[in-house]
N, C-alpha and C positions, 0 to 999 in steps of 0.2 A: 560488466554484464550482470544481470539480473537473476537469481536463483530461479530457475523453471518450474512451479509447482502442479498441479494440477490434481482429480477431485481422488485420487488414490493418495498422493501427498499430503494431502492440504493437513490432514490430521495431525501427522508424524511432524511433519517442518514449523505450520503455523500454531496451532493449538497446541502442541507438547511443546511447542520452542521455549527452551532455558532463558531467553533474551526477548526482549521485547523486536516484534515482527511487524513492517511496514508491506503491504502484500498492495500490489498493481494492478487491481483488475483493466486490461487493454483489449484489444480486438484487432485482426490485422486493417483496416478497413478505416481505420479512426485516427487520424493527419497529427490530432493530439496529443497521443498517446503513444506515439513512437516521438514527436518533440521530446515530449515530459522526461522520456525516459534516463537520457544523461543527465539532466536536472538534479532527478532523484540520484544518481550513482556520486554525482558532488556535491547533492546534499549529504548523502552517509560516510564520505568520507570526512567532512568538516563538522558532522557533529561528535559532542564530544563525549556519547554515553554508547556503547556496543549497541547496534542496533542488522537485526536482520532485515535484508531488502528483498523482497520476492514479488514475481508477475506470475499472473494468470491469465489466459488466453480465454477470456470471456464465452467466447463461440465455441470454444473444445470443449467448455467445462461449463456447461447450461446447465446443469443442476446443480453446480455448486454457486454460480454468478446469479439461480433464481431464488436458492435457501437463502442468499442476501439483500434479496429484494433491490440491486443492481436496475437502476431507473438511467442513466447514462455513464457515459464511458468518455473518456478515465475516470475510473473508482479509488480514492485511495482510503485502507482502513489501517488500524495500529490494532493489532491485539498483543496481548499482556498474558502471560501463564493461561492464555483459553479462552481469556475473554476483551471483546470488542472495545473495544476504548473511544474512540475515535471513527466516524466515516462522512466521507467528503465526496464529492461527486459534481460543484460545481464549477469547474475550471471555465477562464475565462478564455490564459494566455499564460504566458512562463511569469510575469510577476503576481501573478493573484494564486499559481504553486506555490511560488517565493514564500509569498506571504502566508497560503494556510500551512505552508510546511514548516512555519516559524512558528504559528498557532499553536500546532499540536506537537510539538518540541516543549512550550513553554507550559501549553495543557500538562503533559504528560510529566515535567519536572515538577509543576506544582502538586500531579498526586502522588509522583514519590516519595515526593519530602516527609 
């Protein structure tokens, strides 16, 4: 299951997170975004660098899903010690997650290094 963040969290868990943070923007409403969401849960256990997994509930959290300019849903973003790295928002199906969740794995090794 997914850490539950929402727009009194989002500070403390996403932006102060010590670890690099994959945060879910979902909606109850959205057939997608409950799919995606084991996806994600076996994506983070088979990668191989600490990574935090968190959802937010779009519709609860309207001023935080419009400070991101949140155009569809599922949103997925990576942020890094505060800042935005990554945001994807074009989902097809579970292979085109597959794949941008490989993207920004490889994205995100390449600016570690």
């Amino acid at each position: 299951m997914l850490l539950s963040v929402n727009e009194q969290s989002f500070n403390q868990e996403v932006l102060k997170s010590s670890q690099p943070v994959l945060v879910h923007f979902w909606a109850p409403w959205c057939g997608l975004c409950r799919m995606i969401e084991p996806l994600l849960i076996q994506w983070q256990a088979e990668f191989s660098e600490p990574i935090k997994l968190v959802s937010i509930n779009a519709d609860e959290n309207f001023k935080l899903a419009n400070s991101y300019r949140l155009k569809n849903l599922p949103t997925i973003m990576l942020f890094e010690r505060g800042n935005l790295l990554t945001k994807v928002d074009n989902f097809q199906n579970r292979e085109g997650l597959k794949q941008t969740l490989t993207k920004i794995v490889s994205n995100y090794a390449a600016q570690s290094a």
